[in-house]
N, C-alpha and C positions, 0 to 999 in steps of 0.2 A: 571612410574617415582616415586621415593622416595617423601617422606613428609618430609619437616621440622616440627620441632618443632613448629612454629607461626603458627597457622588456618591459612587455604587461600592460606598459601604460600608455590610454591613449592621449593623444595630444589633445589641448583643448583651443578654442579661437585665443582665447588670452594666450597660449603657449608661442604662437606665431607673432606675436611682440616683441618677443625676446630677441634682443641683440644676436645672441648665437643661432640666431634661426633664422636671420637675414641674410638671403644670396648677395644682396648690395652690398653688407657691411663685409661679408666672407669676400668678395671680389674686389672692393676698394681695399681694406687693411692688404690683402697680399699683393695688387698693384701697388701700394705704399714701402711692402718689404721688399720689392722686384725691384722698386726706383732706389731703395737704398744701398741693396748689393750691386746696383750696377754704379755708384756714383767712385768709389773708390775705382773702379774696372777703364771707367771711362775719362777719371782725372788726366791719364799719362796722355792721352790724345788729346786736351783739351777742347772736350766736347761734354754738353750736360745732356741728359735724357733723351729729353727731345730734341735736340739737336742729334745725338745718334739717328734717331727714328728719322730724319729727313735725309740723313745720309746713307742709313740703307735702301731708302727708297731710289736714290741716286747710284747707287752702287747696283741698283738691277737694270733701273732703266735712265742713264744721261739724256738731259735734254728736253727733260718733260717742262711742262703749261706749269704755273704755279697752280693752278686749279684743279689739274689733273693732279698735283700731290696734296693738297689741299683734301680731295675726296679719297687717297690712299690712307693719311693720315685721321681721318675726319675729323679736320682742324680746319677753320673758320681765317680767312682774306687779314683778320685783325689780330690774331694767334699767330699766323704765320708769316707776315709779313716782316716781326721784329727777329722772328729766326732767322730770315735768311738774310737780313741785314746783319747778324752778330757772324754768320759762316760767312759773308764775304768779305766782311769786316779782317776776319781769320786768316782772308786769302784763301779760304777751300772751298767757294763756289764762285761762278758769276752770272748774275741775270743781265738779262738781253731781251731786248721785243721782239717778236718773230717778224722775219723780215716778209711773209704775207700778210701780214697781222698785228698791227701794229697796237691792238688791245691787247695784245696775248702778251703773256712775257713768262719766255723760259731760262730753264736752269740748269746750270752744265758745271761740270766739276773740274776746276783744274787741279792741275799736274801733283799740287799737294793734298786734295780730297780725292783724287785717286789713289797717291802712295800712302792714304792712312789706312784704305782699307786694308792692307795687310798687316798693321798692327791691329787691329780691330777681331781679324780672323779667333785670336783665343779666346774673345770674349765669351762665345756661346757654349764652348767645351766648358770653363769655368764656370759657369749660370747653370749647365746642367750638374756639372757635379755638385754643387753647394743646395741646387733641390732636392740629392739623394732621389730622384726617379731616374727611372734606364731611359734612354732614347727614345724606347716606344710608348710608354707612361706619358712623358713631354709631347711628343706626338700628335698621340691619343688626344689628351687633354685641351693642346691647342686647337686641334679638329672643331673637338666640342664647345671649346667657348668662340672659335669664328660660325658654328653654327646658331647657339645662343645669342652672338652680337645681331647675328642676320635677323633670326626669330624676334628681337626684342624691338630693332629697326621697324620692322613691316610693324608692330605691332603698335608703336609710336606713330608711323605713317597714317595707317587703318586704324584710328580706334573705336572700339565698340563699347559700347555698356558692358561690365561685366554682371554675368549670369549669376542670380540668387539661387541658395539651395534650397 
């Protein structure tokens, strides 16, 4: 049987109700406090959250499918379509149909969504120090929640009855 949280005591089915004992509510609230230390961070580039996120995915690999960042992001044709319309809007990307493929349409970074990446470079030194963990804490932890995303995926894909005790 589970542990509570208090020595000595065990937890009970009603104790796993509780707000504080949700992996959900513990991973949304702090994805909520992550979106809010970054909004000041990311003002000076004129970029909001998820717009960052599309531009790091560009900053590793130019040129990709929108679908191809669609599945990096796991964001949805109707999520993503208004971002990349508001970054080229900004002038710091441009979409294009591929010239074998004229369903496909990619996205390439010009000359000023490349030069933002180096203002962008101190964002991550700042995000780690305001979490107070060392490098390898953030590390560690991110490891564990892309293996947790993975686990949660298959499990959403595959699902089963869960088992009675």
């Amino acid at each position: 049987m589970a542990r509570s949280n208090t020595p000595g005591k065990q937890s009970t089915p009603a104790d796993w109700l509780r707000l504080d004992q949700q992996l959900c509510f513990a991973l949304y609230s702090s994805s909520l406090a992550m979106t809010k230390l970054y909004k000041p961070l990311l003002e000076p580039l004129g970029l909001t959250y998820p717009q960052y996120l599309v531009m790091l995915v560009l900053w590793e690999q130019d040129g990709i499918s929108v679908s191809t960042l669609g599945q990096r992001l796991s964001l949805d044709s109707g999520t993503l379509t208004p971002l990349l319309k508001r970054l080229e809007a900004a002038g710091l990307i441009k979409r294009q149909r591929a010239s074998d493929d004229e369903r496909r349409v990619e996205i390439f970074l010009n000359p000023e969504g490349q030069a933002l990446k180096r203002q962008a470079q101190d964002i991550p030194p700042q995000l780690a120090c305001a979490s107070a963990c060392s490098l390898e804490e953030l590390s560690s932890l991110t490891r564990r929640l892309h293996e947790l995303r993975k686990q949660l995926s298959d499990a959403a894909a595959n699902p089963t009855s869960p088992q009675q005790e």
